[in-house]
Each structure stands twice: as structure tokens, then as C-alpha cells.
MDTraj code that builds the backbone (N, CA, C; nanometers):
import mdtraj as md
import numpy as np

residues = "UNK UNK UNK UNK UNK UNK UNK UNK UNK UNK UNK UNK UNK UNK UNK UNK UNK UNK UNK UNK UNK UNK UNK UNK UNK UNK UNK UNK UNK UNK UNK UNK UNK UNK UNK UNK UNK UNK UNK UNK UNK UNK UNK UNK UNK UNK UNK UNK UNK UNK UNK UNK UNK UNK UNK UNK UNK UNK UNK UNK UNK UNK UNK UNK UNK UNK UNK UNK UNK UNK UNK UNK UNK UNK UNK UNK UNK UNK UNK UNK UNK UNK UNK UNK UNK UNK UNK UNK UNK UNK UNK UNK UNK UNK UNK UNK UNK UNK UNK UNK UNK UNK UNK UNK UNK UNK UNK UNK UNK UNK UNK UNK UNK UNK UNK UNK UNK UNK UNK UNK UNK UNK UNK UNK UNK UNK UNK UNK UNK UNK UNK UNK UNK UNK UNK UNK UNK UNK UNK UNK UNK UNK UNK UNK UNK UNK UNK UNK UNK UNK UNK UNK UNK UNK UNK UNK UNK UNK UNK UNK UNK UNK UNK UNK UNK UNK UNK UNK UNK".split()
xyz = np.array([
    [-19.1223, 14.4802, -11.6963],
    [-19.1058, 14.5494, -11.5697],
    [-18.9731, 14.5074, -11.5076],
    [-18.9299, 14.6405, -11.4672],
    [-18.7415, 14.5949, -11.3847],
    [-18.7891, 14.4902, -11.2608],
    [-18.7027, 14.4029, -11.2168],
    [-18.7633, 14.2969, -11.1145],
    [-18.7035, 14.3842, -11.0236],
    [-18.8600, 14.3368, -10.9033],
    [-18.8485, 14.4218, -10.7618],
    [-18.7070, 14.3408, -10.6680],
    [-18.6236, 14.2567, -10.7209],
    [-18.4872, 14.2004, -10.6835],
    [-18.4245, 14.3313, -10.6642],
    [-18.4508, 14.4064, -10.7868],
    [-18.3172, 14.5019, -10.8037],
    [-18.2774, 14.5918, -10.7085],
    [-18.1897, 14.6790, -10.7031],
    [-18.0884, 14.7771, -10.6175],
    [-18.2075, 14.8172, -10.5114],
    [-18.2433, 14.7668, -10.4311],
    [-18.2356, 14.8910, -10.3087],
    [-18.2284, 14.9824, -10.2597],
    [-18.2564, 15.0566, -10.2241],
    [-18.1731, 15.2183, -10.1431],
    [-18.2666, 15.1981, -10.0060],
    [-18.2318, 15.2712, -9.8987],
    [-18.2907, 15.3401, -9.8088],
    [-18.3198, 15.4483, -9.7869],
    [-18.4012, 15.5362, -9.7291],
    [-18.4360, 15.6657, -9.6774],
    [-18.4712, 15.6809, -9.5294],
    [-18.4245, 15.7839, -9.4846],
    [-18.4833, 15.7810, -9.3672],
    [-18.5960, 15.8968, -9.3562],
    [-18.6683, 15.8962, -9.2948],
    [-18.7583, 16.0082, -9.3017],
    [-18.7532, 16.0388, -9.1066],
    [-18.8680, 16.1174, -9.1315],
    [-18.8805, 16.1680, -8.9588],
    [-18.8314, 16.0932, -8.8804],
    [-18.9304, 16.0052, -8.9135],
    [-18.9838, 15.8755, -8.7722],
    [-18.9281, 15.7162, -8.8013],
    [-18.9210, 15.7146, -8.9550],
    [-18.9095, 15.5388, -9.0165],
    [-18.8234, 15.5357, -9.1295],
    [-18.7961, 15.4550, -9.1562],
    [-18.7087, 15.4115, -9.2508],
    [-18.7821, 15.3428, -9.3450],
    [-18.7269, 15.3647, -9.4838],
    [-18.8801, 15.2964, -9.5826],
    [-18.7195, 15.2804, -9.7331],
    [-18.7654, 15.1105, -9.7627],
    [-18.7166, 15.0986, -9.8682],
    [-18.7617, 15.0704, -9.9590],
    [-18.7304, 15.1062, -10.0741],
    [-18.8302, 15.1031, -10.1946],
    [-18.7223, 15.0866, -10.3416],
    [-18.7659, 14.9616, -10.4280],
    [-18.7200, 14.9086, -10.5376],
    [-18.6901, 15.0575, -10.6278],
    [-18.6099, 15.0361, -10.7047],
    [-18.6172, 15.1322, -10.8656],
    [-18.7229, 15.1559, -10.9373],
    [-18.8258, 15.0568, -10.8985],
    [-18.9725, 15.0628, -10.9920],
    [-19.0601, 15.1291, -10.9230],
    [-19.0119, 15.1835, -10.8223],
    [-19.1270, 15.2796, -10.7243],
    [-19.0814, 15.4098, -10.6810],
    [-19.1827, 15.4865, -10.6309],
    [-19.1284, 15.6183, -10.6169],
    [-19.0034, 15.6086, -10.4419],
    [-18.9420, 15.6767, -10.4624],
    [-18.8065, 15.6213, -10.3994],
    [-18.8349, 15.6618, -10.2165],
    [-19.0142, 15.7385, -10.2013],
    [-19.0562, 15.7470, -10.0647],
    [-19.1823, 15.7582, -10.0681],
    [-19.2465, 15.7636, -9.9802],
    [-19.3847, 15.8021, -9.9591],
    [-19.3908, 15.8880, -9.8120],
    [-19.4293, 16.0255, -9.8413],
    [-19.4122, 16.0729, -9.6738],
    [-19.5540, 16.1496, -9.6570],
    [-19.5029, 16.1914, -9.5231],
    [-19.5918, 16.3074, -9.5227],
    [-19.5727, 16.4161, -9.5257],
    [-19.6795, 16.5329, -9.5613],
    [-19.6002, 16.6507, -9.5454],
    [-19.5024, 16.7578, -9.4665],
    [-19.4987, 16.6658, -9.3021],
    [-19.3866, 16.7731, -9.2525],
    [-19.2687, 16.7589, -9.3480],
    [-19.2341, 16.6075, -9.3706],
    [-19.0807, 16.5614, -9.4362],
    [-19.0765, 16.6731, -9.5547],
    [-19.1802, 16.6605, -9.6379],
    [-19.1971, 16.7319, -9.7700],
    [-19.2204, 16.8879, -9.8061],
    [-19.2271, 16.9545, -9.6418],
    [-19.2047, 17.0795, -9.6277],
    [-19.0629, 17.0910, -9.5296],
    [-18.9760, 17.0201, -9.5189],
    [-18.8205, 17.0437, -9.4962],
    [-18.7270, 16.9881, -9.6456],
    [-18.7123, 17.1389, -9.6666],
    [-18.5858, 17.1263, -9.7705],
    [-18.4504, 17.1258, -9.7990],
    [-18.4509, 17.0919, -9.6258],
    [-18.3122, 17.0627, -9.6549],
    [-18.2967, 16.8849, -9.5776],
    [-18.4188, 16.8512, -9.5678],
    [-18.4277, 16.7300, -9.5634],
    [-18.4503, 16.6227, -9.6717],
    [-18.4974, 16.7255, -9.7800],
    [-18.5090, 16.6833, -9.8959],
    [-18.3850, 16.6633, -9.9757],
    [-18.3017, 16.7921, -9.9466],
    [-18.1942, 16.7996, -9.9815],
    [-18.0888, 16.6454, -9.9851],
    [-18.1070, 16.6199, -9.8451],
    [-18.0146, 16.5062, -9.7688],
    [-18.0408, 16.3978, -9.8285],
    [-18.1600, 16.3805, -9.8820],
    [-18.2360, 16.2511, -9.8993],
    [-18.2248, 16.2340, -10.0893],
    [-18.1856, 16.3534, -10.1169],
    [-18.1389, 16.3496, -10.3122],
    [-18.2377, 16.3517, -10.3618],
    [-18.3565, 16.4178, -10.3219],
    [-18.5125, 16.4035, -10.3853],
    [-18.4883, 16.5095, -10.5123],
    [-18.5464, 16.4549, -10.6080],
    [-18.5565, 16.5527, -10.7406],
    [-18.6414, 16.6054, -10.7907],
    [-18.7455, 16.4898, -10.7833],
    [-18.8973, 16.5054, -10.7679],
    [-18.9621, 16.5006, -10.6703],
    [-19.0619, 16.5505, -10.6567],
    [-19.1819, 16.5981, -10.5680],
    [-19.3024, 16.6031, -10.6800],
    [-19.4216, 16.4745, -10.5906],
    [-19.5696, 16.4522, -10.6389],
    [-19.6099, 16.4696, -10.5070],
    [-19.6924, 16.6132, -10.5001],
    [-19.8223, 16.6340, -10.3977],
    [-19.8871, 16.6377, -10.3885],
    [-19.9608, 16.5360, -10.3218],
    [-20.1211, 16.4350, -10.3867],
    [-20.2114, 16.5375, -10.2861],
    [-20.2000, 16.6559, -10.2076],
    [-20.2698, 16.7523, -10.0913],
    [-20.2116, 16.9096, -10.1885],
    [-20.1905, 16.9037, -10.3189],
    [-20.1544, 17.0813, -10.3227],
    [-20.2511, 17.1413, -10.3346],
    [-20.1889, 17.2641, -10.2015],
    [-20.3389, 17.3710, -10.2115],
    [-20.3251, 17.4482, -10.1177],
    [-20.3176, 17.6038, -10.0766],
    [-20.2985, 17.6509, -9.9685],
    [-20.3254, 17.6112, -9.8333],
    [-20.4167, 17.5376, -9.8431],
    [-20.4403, 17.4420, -9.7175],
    [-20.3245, 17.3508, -9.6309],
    [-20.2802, 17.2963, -9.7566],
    [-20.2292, 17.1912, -9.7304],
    [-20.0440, 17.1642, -9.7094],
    [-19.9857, 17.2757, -9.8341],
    [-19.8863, 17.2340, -9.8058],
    [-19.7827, 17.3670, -9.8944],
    [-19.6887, 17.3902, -9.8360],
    [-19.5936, 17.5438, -9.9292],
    [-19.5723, 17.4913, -10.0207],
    [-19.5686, 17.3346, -10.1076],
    [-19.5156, 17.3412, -10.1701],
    [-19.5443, 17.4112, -10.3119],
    [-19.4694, 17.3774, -10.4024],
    [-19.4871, 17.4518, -10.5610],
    [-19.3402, 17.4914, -10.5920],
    [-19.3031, 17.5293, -10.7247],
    [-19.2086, 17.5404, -10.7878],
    [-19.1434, 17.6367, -10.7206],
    [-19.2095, 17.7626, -10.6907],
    [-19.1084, 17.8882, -10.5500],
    [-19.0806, 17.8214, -10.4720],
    [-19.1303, 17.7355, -10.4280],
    [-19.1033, 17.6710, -10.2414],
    [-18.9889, 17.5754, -10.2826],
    [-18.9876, 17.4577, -10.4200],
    [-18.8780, 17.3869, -10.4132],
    [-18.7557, 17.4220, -10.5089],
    [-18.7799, 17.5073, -10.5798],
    [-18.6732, 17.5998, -10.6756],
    [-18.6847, 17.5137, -10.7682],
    [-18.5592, 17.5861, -10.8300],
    [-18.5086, 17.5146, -10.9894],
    [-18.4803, 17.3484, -10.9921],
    [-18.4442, 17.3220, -10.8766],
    [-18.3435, 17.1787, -10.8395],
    [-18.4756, 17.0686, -10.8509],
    [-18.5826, 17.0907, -10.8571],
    [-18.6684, 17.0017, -10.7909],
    [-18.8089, 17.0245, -10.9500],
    [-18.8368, 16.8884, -10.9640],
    [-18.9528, 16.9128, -11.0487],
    [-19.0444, 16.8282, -10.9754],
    [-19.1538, 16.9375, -11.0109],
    [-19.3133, 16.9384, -10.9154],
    [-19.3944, 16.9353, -10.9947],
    [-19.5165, 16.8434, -10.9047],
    [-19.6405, 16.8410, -10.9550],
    [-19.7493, 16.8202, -10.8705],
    [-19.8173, 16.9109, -10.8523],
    [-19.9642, 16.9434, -10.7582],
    [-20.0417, 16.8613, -10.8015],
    [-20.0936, 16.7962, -10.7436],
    [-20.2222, 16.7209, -10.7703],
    [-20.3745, 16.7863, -10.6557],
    [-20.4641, 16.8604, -10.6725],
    [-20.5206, 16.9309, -10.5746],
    [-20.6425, 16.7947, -10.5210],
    [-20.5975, 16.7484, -10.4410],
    [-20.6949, 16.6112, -10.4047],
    [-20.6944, 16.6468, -10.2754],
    [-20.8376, 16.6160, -10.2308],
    [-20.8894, 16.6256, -10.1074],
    [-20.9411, 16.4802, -10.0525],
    [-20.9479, 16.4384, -9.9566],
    [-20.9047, 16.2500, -9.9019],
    [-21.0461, 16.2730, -9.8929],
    [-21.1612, 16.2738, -9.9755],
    [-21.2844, 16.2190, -9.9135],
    [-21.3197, 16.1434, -10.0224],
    [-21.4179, 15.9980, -9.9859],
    [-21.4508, 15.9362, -10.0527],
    [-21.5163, 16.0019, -10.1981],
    [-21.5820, 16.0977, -10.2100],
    [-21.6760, 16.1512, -10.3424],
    [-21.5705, 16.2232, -10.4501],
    [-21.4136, 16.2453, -10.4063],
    [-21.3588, 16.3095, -10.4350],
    [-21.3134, 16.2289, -10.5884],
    [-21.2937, 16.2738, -10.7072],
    [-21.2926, 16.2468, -10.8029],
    [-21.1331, 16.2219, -10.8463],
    [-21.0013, 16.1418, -10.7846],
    [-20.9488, 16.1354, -10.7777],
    [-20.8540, 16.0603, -10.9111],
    [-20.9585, 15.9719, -10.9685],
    [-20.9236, 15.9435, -11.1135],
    [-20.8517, 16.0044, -11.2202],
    [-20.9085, 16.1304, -11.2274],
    [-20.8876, 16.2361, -11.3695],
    [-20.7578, 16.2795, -11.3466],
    [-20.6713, 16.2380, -11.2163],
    [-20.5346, 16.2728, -11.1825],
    [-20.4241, 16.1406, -11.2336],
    [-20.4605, 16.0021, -11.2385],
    [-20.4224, 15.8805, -11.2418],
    [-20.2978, 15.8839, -11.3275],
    [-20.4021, 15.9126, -11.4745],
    [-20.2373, 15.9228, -11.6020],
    [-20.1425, 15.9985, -11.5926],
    [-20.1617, 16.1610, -11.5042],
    [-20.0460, 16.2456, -11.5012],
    [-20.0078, 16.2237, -11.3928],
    [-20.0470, 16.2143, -11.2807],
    [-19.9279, 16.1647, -11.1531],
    [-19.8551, 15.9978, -11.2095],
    [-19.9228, 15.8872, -11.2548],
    [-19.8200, 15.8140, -11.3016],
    [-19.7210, 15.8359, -11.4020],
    [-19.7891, 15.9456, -11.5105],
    [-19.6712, 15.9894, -11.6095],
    [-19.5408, 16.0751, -11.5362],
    [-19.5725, 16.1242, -11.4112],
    [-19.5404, 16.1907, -11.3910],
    [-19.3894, 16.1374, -11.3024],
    [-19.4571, 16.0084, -11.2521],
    [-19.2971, 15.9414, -11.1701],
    [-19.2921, 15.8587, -11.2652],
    [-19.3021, 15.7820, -11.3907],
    [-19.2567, 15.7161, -11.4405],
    [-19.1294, 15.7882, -11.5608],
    [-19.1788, 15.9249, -11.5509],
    [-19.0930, 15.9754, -11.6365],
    [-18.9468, 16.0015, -11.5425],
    [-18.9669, 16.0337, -11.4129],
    [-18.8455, 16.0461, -11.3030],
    [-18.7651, 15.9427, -11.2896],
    [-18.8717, 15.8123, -11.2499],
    [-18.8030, 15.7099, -11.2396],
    [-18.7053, 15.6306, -11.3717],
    [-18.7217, 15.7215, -11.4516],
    [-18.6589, 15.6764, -11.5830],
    [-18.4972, 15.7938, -11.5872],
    [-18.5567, 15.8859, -11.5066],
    [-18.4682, 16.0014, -11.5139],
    [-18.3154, 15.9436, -11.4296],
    [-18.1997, 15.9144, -11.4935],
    [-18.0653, 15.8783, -11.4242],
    [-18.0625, 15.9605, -11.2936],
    [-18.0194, 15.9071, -11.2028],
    [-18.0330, 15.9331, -11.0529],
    [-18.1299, 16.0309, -11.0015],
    [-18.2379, 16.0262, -11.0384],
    [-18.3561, 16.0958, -10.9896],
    [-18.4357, 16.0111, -10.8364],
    [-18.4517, 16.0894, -10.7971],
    [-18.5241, 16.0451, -10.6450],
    [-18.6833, 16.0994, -10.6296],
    [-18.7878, 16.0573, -10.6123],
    [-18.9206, 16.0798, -10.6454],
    [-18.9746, 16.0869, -10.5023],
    [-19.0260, 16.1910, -10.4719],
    [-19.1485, 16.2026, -10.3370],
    [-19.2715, 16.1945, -10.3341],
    [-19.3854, 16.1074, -10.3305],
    [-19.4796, 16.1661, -10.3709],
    [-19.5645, 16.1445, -10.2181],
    [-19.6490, 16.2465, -10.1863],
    [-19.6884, 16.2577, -10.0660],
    [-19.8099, 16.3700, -10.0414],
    [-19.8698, 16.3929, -9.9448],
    [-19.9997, 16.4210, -9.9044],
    [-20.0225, 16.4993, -9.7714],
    [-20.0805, 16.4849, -9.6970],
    [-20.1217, 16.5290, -9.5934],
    [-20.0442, 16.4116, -9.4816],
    [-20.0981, 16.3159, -9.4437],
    [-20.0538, 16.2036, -9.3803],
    [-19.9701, 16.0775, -9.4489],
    [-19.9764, 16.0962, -9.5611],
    [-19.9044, 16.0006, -9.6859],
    [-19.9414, 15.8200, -9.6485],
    [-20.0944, 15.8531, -9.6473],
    [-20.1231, 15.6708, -9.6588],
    [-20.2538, 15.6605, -9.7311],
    [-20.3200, 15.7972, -9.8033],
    [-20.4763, 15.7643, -9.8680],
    [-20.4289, 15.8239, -10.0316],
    [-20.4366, 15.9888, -10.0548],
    [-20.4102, 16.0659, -10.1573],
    [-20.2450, 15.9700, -10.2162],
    [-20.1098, 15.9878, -10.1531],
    [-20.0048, 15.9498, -10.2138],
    [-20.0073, 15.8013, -10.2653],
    [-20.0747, 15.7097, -10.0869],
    [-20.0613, 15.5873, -10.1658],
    [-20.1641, 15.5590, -10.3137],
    [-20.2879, 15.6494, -10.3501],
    [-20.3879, 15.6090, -10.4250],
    [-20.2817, 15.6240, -10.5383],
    [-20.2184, 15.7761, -10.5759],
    [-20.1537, 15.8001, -10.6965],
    [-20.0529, 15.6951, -10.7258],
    [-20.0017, 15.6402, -10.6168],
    [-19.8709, 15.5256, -10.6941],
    [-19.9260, 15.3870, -10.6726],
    [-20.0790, 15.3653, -10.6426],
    [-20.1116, 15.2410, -10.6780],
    [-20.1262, 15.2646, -10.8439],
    [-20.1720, 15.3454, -10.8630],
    [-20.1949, 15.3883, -10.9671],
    [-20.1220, 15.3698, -11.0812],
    [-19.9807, 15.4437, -11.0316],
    [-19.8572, 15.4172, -11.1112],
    [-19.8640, 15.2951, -11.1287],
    [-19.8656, 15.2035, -11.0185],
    [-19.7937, 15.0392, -11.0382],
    [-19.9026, 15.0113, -11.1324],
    [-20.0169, 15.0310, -11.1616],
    [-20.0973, 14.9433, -11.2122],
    [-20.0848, 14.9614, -11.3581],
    [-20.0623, 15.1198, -11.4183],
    [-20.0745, 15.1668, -11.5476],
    [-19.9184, 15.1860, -11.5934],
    [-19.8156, 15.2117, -11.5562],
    [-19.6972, 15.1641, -11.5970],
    [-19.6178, 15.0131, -11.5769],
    [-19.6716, 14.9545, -11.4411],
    [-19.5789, 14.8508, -11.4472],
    [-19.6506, 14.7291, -11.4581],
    [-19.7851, 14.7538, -11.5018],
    [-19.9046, 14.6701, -11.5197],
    [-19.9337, 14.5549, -11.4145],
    [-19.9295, 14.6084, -11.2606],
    [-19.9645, 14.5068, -11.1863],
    [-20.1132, 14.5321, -11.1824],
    [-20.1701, 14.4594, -11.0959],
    [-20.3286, 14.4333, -11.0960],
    [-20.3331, 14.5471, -10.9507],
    [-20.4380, 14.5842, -10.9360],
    [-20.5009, 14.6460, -10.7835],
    [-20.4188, 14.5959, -10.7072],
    [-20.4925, 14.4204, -10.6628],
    [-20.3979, 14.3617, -10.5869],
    [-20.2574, 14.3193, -10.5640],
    [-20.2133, 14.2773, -10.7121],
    [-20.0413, 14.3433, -10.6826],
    [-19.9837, 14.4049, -10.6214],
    [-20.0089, 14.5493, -10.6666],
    [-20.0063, 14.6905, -10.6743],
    [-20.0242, 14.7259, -10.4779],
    [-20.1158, 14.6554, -10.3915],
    [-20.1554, 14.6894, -10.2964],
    [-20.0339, 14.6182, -10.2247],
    [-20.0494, 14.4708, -10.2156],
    [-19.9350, 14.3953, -10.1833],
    [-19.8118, 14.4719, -10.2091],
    [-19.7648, 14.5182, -10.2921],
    [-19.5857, 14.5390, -10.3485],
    [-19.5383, 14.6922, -10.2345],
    [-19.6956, 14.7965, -10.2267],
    [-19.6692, 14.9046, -10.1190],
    [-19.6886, 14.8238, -9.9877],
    [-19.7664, 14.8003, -9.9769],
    [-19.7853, 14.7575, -9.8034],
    [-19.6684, 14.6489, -9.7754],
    [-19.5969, 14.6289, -9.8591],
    [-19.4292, 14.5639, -9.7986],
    [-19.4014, 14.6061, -9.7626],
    [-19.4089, 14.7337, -9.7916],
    [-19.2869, 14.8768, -9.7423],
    [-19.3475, 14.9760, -9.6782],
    [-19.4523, 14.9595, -9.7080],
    [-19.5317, 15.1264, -9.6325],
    [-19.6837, 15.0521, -9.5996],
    [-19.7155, 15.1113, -9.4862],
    [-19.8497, 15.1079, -9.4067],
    [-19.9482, 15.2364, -9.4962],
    [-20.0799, 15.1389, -9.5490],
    [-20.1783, 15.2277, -9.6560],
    [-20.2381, 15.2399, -9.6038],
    [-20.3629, 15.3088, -9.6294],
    [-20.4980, 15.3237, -9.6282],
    [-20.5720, 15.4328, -9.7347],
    [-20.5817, 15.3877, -9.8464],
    [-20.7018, 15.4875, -9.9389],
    [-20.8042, 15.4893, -9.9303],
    [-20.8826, 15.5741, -9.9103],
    [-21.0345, 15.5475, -9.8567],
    [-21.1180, 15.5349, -9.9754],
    [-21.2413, 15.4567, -9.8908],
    [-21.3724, 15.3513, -10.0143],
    [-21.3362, 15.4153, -10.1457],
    [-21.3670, 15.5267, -10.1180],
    [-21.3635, 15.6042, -10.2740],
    [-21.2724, 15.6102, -10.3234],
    [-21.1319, 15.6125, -10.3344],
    [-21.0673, 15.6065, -10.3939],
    [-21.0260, 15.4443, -10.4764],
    [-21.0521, 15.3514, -10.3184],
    [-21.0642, 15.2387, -10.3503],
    [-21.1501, 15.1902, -10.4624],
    [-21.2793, 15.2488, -10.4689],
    [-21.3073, 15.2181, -10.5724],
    [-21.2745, 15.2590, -10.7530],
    [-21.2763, 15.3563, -10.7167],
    [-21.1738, 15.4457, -10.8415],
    [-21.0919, 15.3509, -10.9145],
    [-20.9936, 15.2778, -10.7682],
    [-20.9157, 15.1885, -10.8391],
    [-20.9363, 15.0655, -10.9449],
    [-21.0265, 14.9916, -10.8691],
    [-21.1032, 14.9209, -10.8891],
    [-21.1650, 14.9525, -11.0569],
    [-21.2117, 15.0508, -11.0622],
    [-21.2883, 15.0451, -11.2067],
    [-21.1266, 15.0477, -11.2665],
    [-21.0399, 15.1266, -11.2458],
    [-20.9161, 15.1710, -11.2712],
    [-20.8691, 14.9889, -11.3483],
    [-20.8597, 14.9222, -11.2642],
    [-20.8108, 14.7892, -11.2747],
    [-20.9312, 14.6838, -11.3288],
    [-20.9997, 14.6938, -11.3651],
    [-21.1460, 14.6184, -11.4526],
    [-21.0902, 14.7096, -11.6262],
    [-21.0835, 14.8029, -11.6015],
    [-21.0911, 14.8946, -11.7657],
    [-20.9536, 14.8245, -11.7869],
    [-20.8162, 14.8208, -11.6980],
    [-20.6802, 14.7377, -11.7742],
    [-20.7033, 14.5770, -11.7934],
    [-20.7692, 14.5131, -11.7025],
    [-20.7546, 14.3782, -11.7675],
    [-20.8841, 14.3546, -11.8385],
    [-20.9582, 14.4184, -11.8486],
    [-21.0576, 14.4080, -11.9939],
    [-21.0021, 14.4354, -12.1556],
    [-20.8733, 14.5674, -12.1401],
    [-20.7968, 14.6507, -12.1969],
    [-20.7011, 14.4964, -12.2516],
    [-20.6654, 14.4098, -12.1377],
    [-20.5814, 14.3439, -12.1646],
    [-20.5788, 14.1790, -12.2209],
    [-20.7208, 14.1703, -12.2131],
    [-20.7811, 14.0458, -12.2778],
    [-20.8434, 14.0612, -12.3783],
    [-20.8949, 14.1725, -12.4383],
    [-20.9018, 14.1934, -12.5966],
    [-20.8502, 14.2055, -12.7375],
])
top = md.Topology()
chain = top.add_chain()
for i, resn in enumerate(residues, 1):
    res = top.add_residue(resn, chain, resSeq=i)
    for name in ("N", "CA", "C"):
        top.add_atom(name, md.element.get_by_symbol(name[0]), res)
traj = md.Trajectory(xyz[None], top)
């Protein structure tokens, strides 16, 4: 794993300023930020992960961010019963392949961007950069204020029992 020492950047979003290592997705917002594109623009985003896609929730999709931008819907709804797992390997495949991508900038975000976004990039940290749950919880809440609810929490949880069982055999 690249050490969280490395390069820096900043972003500014609406309201806060949020910095985030090379080994993470380069913001976490919410969806007003992620429905202004020319805020996106400013900010060098390349990718877009939307942990809320769904007419409900948000314009985005490949019409809304064009050619310039690669997307991926994740249709998750923030309630505990919600089966949020079966999304885990392709939203982490999904910024680990960006974050590999030379100057790529990664969004991944939700409705309020602290339950659905933060669940998918605990996620990431745990199955690409092999931190534990608790790692993984610690390394965001440096930088960003969470909250994934029980259910997802637990998700994780089995999520992180199946890797270090995975990893002591």
C-alpha cells in the first residue's frame, strides 16, 4: 500500500475543505457538489461513484457527466436492511482502477455523503488496500465526518471477518 505520507492535494467543496492521500478517493461529497459540473470541472474530477443513483436521487449518469467523466451508479438506498454488500467489489474496483489512472480525480458520493459513499470506500480501503474495518474507519474520519448506518455497519463487519479469516489461512 502507497504510504498515507504521500502527496496531498486539497479540494474545496461547498462548505469544507477535505484532504485526502493518493490511496483514497480524492473527495467525498454530497450531491449538490456532484450535481454542479462545472464545479466538478474546477475540482479535475474524472471519476464519479454514486452510492444514491436513481431518479430520486441524483441527474447523474453518463448524459449528465459526458464523455470527460467515467461513472458508476451504485442504486443504494441508506436503510439498514438494504443489501449494500453485492456493490463492495465493483465500487472498490471501480476507484481503485481511477486511482491507478495518471491524474485522475475520483468522487464518490450519495445523498448527504457520510452513510452510502462513506460505506463504499470503507470498503475500498479494506479490499484493495487491505486495512481492517477499523483502520479503514480511523484513516476516513481523519478527513471526513462518517456515519454508515447499523446495517451497513454490519455488512462491513462480516466484510472484514471473511478478509482476515481469508488472511490467516
Amino acid at each position: 500500500m502507497r504510504k498515507f505520507s504521500a502527496v496531498f492535494g486539497t479540494l474545496s467543496t461547498n462548505s469544507s475543505k477535505e484532504t485526502w492521500p493518493k490511496d483514497l478517493p480524492s473527495a467525498m461529497m454530497s450531491k449538490a457538489t456532484a450535481n454542479n459540473r462545472f464545479e466538478l470541472w474546477k475540482l479535475g474530477i474524472t471519476h464519479v461513484l454514486n452510492a444514491a443513483h436513481g431518479g430520486l436521487y441524483c441527474q447523474g449518469g453518463p448524459d449528465f457527466y459526458g464523455s470527460s467523466v467515467s461513472y458508476l451508479g451504485v442504486p443504494a438506498h441508506d436503510l439498514p436492511d438494504f443489501n449494500i454488500s453485492i456493490y463492495f467489489s465493483s465500487a472498490a474496483d471501480f476507484i481503485h482502477r481511477a486511482l491507478n489512472t495518471p491524474g485522475a480525480k475520483v468522487l464518490v458520493h450519495c445523498v448527504v455523503g457520510v452513510s452510502r459513499s462513506a460505506t463504499l470506500v470503507l470498503a475500498y480501503l479494506m479490499l484493495h488496500q487491505q486495512l481492517s474495518l477499523q483502520q479503514a474507519v480511523i484513516t476516513v474520519k481523519e478527513r471526513r465526518w462518517i456515519f454508515p448506518n447499523r446495517g451497513f455497519l454490519r455488512q462491513l463487519c462480516r466484510l472484514d471477518q471473511q478478509l482476515r479469516g481469508a488472511g490467516q489461512s
